[in-house]
C-alpha positions in Angstrom: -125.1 147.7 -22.0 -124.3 146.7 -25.6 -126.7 148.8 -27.5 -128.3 146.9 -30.8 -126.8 149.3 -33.6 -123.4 148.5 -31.7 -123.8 145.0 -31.5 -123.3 144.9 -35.4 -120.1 146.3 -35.0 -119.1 143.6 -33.0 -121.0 140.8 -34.8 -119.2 142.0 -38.1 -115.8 142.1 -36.3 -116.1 138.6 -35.3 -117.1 137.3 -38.7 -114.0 139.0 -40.2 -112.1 136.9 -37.2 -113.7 133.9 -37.9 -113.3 134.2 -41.5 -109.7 134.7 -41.7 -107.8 133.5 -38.1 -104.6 133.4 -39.0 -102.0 136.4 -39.8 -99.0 137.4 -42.3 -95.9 138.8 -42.0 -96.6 142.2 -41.1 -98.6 141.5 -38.4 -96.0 138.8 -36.7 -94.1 140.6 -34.4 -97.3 141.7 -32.1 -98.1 138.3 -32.8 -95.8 136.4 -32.0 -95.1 139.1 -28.7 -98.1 138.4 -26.7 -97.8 134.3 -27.6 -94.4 134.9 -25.7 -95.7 136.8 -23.0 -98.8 134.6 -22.2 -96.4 131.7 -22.1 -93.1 132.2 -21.8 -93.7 135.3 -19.0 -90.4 135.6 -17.7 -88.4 133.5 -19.9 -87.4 136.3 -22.4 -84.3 134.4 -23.5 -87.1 132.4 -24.9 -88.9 135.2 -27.0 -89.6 135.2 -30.8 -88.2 138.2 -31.4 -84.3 137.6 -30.7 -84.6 134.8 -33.0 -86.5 136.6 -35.3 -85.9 140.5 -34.8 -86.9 142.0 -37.8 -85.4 145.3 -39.9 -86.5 147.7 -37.2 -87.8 146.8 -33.3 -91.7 147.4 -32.4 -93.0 148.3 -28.9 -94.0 145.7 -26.6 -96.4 148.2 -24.9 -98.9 147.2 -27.1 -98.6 143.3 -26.9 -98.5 143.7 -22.9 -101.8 145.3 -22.5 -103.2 142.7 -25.5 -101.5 139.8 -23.1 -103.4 141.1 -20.0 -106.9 141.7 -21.3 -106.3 137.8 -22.7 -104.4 136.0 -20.4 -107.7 135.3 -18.2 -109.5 133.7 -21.1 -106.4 131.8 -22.3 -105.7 130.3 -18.7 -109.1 129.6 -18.7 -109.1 127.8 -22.5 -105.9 125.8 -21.1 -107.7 124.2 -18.2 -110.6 123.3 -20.2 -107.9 121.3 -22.4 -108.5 123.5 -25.7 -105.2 124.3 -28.1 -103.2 127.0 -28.2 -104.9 127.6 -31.7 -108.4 128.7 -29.8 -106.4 131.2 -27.7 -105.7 132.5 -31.3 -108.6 133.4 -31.2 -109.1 134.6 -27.6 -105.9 137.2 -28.2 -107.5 138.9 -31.8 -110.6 139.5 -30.2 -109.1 140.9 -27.4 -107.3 143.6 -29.9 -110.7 143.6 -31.2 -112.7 144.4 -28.7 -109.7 147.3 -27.5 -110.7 149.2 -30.9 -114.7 148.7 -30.6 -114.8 150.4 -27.3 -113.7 153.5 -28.6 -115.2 152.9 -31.9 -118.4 152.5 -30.0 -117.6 156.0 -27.8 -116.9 157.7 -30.9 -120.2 156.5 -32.7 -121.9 157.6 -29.2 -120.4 161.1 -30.1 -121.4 161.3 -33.5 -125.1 160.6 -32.2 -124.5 163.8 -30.1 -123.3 166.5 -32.3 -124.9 165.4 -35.5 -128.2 163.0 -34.0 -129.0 159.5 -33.3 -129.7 158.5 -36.7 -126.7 159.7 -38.6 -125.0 157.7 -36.1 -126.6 154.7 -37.1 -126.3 155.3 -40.8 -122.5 155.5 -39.3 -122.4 152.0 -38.3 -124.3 151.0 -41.3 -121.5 151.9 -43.4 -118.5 151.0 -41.5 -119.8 147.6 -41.2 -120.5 147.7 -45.1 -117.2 148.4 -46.0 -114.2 145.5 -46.0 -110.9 147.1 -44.6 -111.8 148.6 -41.5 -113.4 146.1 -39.9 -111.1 143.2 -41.5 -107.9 144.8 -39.9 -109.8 145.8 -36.6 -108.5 142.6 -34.9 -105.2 141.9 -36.7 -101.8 142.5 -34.9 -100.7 145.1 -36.7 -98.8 148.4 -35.8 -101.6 150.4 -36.5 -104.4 148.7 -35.2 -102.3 148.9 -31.6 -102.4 152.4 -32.4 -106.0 152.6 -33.4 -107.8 152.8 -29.7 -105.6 155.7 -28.8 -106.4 157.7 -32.2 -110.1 156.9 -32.0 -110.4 158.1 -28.4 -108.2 161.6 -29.9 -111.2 161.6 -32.4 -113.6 161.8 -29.6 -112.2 164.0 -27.5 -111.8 166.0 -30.2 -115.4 166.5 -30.6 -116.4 166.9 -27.1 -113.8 169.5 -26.9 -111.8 168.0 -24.4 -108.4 169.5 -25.4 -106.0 167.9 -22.7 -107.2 164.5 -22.7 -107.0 164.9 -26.8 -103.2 165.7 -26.1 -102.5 163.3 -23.8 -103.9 160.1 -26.2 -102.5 162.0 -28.9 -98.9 161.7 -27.6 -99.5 158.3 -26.6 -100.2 157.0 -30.2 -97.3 159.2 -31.9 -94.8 157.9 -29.3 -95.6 154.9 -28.1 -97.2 153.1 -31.6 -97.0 155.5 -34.8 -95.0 158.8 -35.2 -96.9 159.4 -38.6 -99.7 160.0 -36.7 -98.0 163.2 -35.4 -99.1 164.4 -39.0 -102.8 163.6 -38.6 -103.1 164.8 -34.8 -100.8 167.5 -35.0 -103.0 169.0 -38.1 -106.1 169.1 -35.7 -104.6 170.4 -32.6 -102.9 173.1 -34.9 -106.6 174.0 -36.4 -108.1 174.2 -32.6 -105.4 176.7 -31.8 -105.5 178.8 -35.1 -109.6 178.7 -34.4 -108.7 179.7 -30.9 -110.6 177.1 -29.1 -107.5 176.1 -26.7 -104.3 178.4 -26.3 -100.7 177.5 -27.0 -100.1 177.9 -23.1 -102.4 175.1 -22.6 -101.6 172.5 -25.3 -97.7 172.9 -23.8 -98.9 172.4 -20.5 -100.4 168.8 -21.8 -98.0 168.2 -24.5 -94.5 168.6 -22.4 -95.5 166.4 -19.6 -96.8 163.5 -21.8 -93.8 163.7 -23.9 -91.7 162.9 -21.7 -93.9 160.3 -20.0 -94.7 158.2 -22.8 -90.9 157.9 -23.9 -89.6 157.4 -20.7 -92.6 154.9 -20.3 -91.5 152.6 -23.9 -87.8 153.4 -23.7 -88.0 152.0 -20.0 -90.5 148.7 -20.9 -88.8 148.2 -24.5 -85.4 148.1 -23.5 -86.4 145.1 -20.9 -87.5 143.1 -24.1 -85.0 143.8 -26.5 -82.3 143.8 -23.9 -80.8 147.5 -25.2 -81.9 150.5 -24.4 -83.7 152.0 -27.1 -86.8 153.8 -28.1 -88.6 151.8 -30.9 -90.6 154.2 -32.4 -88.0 156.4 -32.6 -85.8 154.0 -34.2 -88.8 153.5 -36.5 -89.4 157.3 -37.7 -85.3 156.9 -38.5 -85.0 154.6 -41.0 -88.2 154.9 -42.5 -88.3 159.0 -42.7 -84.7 160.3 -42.1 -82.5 157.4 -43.7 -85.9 157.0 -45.8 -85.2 153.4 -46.3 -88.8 152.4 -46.5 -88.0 153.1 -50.5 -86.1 149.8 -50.5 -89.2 147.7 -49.8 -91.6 148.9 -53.1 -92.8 152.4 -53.8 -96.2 153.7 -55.6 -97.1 157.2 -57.4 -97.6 160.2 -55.7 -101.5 159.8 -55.7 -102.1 156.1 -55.1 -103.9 156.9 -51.8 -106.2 158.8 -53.3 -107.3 156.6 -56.2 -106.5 153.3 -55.0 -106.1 153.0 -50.8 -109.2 155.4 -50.3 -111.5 154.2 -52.8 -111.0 150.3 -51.6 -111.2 151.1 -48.0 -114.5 153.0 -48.6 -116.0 150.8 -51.3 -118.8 152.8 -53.1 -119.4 155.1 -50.2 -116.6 157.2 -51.9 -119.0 159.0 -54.2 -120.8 160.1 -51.5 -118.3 161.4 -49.2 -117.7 165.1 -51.5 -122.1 165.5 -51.2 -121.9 164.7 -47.1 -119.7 167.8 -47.0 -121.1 169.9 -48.9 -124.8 169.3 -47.2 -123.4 170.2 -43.6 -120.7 173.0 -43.2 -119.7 171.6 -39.9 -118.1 169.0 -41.8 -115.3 170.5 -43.5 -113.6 171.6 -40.3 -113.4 167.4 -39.7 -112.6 166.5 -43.3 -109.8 169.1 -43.6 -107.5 167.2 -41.3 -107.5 163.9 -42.7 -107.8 164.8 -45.8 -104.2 166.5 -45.5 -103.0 163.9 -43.4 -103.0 161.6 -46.7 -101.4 164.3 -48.9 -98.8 165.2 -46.7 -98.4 161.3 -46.3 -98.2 160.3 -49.8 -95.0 162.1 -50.2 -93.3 158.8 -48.3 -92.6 157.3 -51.5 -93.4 153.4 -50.1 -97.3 153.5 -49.1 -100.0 151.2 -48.2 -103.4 151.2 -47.2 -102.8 150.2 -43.5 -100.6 153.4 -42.8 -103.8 155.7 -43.5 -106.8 153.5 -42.3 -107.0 155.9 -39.4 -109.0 158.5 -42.0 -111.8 156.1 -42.7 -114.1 156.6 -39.6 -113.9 160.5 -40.0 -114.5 160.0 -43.8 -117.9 157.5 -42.7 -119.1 160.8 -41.0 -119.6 162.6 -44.1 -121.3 160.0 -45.8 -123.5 159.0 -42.7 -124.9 162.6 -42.5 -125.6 162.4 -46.2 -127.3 158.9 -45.8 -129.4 160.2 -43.3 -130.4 162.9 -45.3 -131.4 161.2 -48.1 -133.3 158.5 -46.2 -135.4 161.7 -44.0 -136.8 163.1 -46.9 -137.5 159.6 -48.6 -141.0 160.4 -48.4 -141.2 164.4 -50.1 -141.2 163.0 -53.3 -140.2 160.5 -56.1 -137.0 162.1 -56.1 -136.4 161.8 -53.1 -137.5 158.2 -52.7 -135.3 157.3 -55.6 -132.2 159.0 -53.5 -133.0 156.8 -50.8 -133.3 153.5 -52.9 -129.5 155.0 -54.3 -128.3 154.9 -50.6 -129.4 151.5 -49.7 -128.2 150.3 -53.3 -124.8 151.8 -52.1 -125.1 149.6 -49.1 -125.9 146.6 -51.0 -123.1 147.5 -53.3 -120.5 147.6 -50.2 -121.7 144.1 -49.0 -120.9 142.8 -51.7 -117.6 143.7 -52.1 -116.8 143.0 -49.1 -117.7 139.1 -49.5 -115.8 139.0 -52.6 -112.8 140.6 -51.0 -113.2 138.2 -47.5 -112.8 135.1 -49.8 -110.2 136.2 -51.6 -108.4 137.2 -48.1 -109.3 133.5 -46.7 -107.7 131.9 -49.5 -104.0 134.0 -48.7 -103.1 132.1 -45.3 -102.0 128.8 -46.8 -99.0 128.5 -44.2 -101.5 129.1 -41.7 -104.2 126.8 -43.1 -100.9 123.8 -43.9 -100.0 124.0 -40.4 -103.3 123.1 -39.2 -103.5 120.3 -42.2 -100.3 118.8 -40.5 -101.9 118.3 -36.8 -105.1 116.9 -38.8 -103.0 114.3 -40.4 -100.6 113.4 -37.5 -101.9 112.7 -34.2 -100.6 114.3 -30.9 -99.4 111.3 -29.7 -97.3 111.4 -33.1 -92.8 112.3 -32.6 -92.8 114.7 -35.6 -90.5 117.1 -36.8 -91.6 119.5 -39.4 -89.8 122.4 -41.2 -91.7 124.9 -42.6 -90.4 127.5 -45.2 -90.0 130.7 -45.9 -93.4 131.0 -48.2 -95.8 129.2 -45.4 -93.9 131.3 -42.2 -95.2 134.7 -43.5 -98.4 134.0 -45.0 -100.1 132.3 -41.4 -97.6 130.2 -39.6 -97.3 131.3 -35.8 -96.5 130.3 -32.3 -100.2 130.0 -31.6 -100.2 127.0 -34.4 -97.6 125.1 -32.6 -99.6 123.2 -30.3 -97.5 120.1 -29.3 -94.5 121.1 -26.9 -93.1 117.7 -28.0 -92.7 118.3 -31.6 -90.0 120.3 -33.3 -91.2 122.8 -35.5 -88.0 124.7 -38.0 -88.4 127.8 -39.9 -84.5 127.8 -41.0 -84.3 129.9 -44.1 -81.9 129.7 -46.8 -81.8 125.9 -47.5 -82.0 124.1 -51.0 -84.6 121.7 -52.1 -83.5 118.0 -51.3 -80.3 119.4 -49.2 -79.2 116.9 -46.3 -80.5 119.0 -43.5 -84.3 118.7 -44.6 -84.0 115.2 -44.5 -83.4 115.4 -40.6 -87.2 116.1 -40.5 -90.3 113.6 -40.5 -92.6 116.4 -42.4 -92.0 119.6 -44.5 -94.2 122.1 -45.5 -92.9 123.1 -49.4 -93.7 126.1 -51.7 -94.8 124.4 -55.0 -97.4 125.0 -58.0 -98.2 121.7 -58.3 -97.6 118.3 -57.3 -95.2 117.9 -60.6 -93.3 121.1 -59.8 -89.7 121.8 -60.1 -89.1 122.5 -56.4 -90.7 118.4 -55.1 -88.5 117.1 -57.9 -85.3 116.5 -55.2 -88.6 114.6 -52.8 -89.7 112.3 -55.1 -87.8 109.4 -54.1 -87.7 110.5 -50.3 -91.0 111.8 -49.4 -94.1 111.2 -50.0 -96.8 113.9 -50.0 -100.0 114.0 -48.0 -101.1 116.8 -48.6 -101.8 120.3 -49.9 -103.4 123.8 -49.5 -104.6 125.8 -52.2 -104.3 130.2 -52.4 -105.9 132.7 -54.2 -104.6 132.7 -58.7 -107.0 135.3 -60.2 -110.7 136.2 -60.8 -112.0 135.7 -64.1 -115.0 136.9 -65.7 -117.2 134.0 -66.6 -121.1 134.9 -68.0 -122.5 131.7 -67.5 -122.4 131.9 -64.0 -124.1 134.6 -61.4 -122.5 137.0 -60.3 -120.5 136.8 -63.6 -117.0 137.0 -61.6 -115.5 133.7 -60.8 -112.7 133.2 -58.5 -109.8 130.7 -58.9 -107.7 129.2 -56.8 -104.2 127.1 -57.5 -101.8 124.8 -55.4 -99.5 127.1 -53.0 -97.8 124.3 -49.9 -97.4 120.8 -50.2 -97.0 119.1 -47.0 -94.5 116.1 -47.4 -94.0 112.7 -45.3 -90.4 111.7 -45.0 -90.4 107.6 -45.7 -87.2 107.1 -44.0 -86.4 109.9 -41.1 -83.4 109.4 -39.2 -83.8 107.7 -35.8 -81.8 110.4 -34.1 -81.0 113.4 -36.1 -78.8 116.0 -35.7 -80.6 119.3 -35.4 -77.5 121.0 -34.1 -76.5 121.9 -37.3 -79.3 124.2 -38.0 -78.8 125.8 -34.9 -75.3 127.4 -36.2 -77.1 128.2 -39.5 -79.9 129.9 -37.6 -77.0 132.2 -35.5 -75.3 133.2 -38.7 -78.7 134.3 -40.3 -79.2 136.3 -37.2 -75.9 138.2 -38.2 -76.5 138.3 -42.0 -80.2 139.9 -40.7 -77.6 142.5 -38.9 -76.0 143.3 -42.0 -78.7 143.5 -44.0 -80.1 146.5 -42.0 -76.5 148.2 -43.0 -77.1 147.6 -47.0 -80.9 147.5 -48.2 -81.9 145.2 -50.9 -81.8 144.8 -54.3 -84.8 147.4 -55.6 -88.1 145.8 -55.9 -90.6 145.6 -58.8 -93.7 147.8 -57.8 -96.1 145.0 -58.3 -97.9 145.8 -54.7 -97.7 146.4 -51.5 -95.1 145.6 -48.9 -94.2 146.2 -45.3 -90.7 146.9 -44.8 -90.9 146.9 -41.2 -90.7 143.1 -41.0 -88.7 141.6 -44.1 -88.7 142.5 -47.9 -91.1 139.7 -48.6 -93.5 141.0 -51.2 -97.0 139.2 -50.8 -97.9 136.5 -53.4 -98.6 138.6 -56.3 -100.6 136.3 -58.1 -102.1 139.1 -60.8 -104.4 138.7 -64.0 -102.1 137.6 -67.3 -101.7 141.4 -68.5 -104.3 142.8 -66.5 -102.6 144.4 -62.8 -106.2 144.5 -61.5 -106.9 147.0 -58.7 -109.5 144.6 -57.4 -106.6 141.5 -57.2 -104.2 144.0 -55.4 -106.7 144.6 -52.9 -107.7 140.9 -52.3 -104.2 139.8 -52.1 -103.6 142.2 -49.6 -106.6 142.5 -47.4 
C-alpha cells in the first residue's frame, strides 16, 4: 500500500503531467512509438518512424513495455468514447508510474541505511525541485532508461551485486550507453573495495551482455526493418564519429554551474555540508560526481543526459535536512538552521512554479492543435497542415483525433505556395497577426486563431513577486475561404519521399555549425528550441524555462 510520504511523489508527478501534456521534439520518437503500437499493432508499414526516422534510430524496447502497461487503460478510454488526447495522458503516466516504483524502492532503501526520517526529508526535496519530477513522465531516452538505473541505485545499497549488473547492462545496452560511465564507476569502486570479485561481476556481466543485445538487435530490427543495434548506432555517431558537435556545444564546466544547480534549485548549497556530516556519503557522491566530469568532456551537453545524478545528490542533502531539523530544539542556533532548511524548501517551490509556467507556455503546436478541434467540429471534412515550428514544440499522433481528417507536416514549403492552398486550415509560425510570413494569406485565408509562447521575464517592482513573465504570439491558425473541392494531395506525397532521401544524406554531411544560444538534442533533428532570451541579457533562468 501507497505509503503517505510516497503519495507526494506521485501527486507531484501528476501535477507536472497535468501542467504540461504535450511533448517536443526530443521526446517524439518514444512518442510517437507507442501511439503506433497501441493502434497501428501490426501495421508497421504504418509507423511514424519510417516517415519520420530521425539522425540516429532509438529502441522500441522501451515504447513496447510503455504500450503494454497502457494499452488496458487506452482500450478502456476508447470504449467509454474519450479521445485519443486522454490516452495522452494514460501513456505519460504510465512512464510515470515505471520511474516512481523504483523511485519509491529506492526511497524505501534510503529509510534503511540512513533512517525513516532522512527518507522523508528525501521526498521533501525531490518533490521541491522542478526537473526531476517534470521529465519523470516525458518520453524521452533517458527517462526509459531511468527505472533500470534507479533499481542499479538500490541494489547497489542493499549490496546485491548481480542483480546490480544485470539492470546495469540493461540500461547501458538497451537505452543509454553513457550510462556505462556512471555504473561502470560504482561497480569499479565495489571491486577496488573488495565487496564482490572480478570472477563474479564477469559471471553477471558476460551473460547479460549478450542477452540484452541479442534481445534489442532481435526486437529493433523488426521495427526498423534492418538489422541493427540502436544504441550501438547511437554511441557511434555521437562518441566515435562525435557528431553530436554539430547540434550546439557548451564549455567544459556547464554541468557544474548551470545543469546541476537548476536541477537542484537551492538545495545545491547544501549538498557539500550533507557530505561532510556523514562519511558514508562520499563513497555515493564519488560516482556521480565523476560521472558528470568524465561526461562534460562530450563537447554538446544538456541537462537531460545527467538527470540520473540528482536522486543520489538528494541523499546528501536529505541527511543534512534531517540533521538540522533533529537538533532544532538544542538551541537558537539550531532552531535558526532548521528555519534555513524549510526556507530552502520554500525557496525550491517557488522556483519550481515559476519554471512550470514558463514550461506550459513552450507547447504552442501542441496547445494550436487542440485550438483547431475546438473550432472545427468532428463532424467537420478538414485538412490541416501544420509546420515545422508547431510539429516539434507539441504536435503528436495522440492530437490527431479524427481518422477522417488529413493532418500534413510536409516541410520545406514557402509561404502562400500552391500546395498549401490544397488545405482547409494551416497552422503558421508568425509574431503577430501583421507579420511577414501571413502576408502571402491575406487575401486567401482568414485567421481564427492564435496561441501565445513564452518572450521573456522582466523585472517589474510594482507587482509581487517583482518578476513578471511575458508572453508573445507564436502559431496562427488560418481558415482557407476558398479550398479546393477535390485537391490533389498526391503531390506532397512525392515531396515527402524525397525529404526522406535528403534526411538520408543529411546524416552523411552535418549541418551548418550552430550558434550556442542553448540546448539541443541532436538525436532527433537540428532544431534549436525557441530561444526567445532577454534583449542583452542570456539569462540562466530563461534557458532553463525554455528548456524544461
Amino acid at each position: 500500500m501507497l505509503s503517505r510520504i510516497d503519495a507526494l511523489l506521485v501527486v507531484t508527478s501528476l501535477v507536472h503531467l497535468l501542467l504540461c501534456p504535450f511533448t517536443k521534439v526530443e521526446e517524439s520518437f518514444n512518442l510517437q512509438a507507442v501511439h503506433d503500437i497501441l493502434y497501428n499493432r501490426a501495421n508497421i508499414e504504418e509507423y511514424d518512424h519510417l516517415e519520420f526516422p530521425g539522425v540516429v534510430p532509438r529502441t522500441f524496447l522501451g515504447p513496447l513495455v510503455v504500450s503494454a502497461v497502457s494499452a488496458p487503460f487506452v482500450a478502456l478510454s476508447s470504449v467509454l468514447g474519450f479521445s485519443k488526447f486522454v490516452s495522452l495522458y494514460i501513456v505519460r503516466s504510465a512512464i510515470g508510474c515505471l520511474v516512481l516504483l523504483p523511485l519509491i524502492k529506492l526511497r524505501k532503501r534510503v529509510a534503511a541505511v540512513f533512517g525513516h526520517e532522512t527518507s522523508v526529508w528525501f521526498v521533501l526535496v525531490t518533490i521541491s525541485q522542478f526537473h526531476f519530477m517534470y521529465y519523470l513522465s516525458r518520453p524521452l531516452p533517458n527517462t526509459m532508461a531511468l527505472p533500470l538505473v534507479l533499481l542499479a541505485f538500490n541494489y547497489w545499497l542493499e549490496q546485491k551485486h548481480g542483480k546490480f549488473i544485470v539492470s546495469s547492462a540493461a540500461a547501458i545496452i538497451i537505452f543509454r550507453g553513457e550510462l556505462a560511465i556512471l555504473l561502470g564507476l560504482i561497480l569499479m569502486m565495489e571491486i577496488i573495495m573488495h565487496r564482490v570479485s572480478i570472477k563474479r561481476v564477469l559471471l553477471f556481466a558476460v551473460p547479460s551482455g549478450v542477452l540484452w543485445i541479442s534481445f534489442s538487435v532481435l526486437t529493433d530490427s523488426i521495427f526498423w526493418q534492418r538489422i541493427l543495434w540502436p544504441e550501438g548506432e547511437v554511441l557511434w555517431f555521437n562518441v566515435i564519429l562525435n557528431k553530436s558537435s554539430d547540434w550546439g556545444t557548451l564549455p567544459f564546466l556547464w554541468y557544474f554551474y548551470s545543469a546541476i544547480p537548476r536541477a537542484m534549485g537551492t538545495s545545491l548549497a547544501l549538498l557539500p555540508l550533507g557530505m561532510i556530516l556523514e562519511r558514508r556519503l562520499f563513497k555515493l557522491m564519488l560516482p556521480p560526481f565523476l560521472f558528470v566530469l568524465a561526461y562534460s568532456l562530450l563537447p554538446h551537453k544538456e541537462l537531460r543526459f545527467i538527470i540520473y545524478v540528482v536522486p543520489l545528490f538528494n541523499v546528501s542533502v536529505a541527511i543534512l535536512c534531517n540533521r538540522f531539523w533533529s537538533n532544532r530544539a538544542k538551541s537558537k542556533w539550531h532552531t535558526l538552521l532548521a528555519l534555513g532548511v524549510i526556507a530552502h524548501l520554500v525557496a525550491n517551490f517557488v522556483l519550481t512554479g515559476f519554471l512550470a509556467t514558463v514550461s506550459r507556455a513552450n507547447y504552442p503546436g501542441g496547445e494550436a492543435l487542440k485550438l483547431l478541434h475546438e473550432l472545427e467540429g468532428p463532424e467537420a471534412s478538414v485538412s490541416v497542415h501544420i509546420d515545422n515550428f508547431a510539429a516539434q514544440t507539441g504536435v503528436s499522433r495522440f492530437g490527431q483525433l479524427h481518422a477522417h481528417w488529413r493532418y500534413d507536416k510536409t516541410e520545406n514549403l514557402k509561404p502562400g505556395c500552391p500546395e498549401l492552398r490544397l488545405f482547409t486550415h494551416l497552422i503558421v509560425e508568425a509574431k503577430s497577426k501583421h507579420a511577414y510570413s501571413l502576408k502571402p494569406y491575406s487575401e486567401t485565408h482568414d485567421i481564427i486563431g492564435h496561441v501565445d509562447s513564452f518572450s521573456h521575464i522582466r523585472s517589474s517592482y510594482n507587482h509581487f513577486p517583482p518578476i513578471r513573465i511575458k508572453f508573445k504570439p507564436a502559431l496562427f491558425v488560418l481558415k482557407n475561404k476558398k479550398p479546393p473541392l477535390l485537391p490533389d494531395f498526391s503531390v506532397l506525397v512525392k515531396r515527402s519521399v524525397q525529404q526522406e532521401e535528403a534526411v538520408t544524406e543529411a546524416v552523411e554531411q552535418p549541418p551548418e555549425e550552430l550558434p550556442v544560444i542553448g540546448e539541443v538534442d541532436s538525436e532527433f533533428s537540428n532544431h534549436v528550441d525557441a530561444e526567445q532570451l532577454i534583449p542583452g541579457n542570456q539569462s540562466e533562468v530563461v534557458e532553463s524555462a525554455q528548456n524544461g
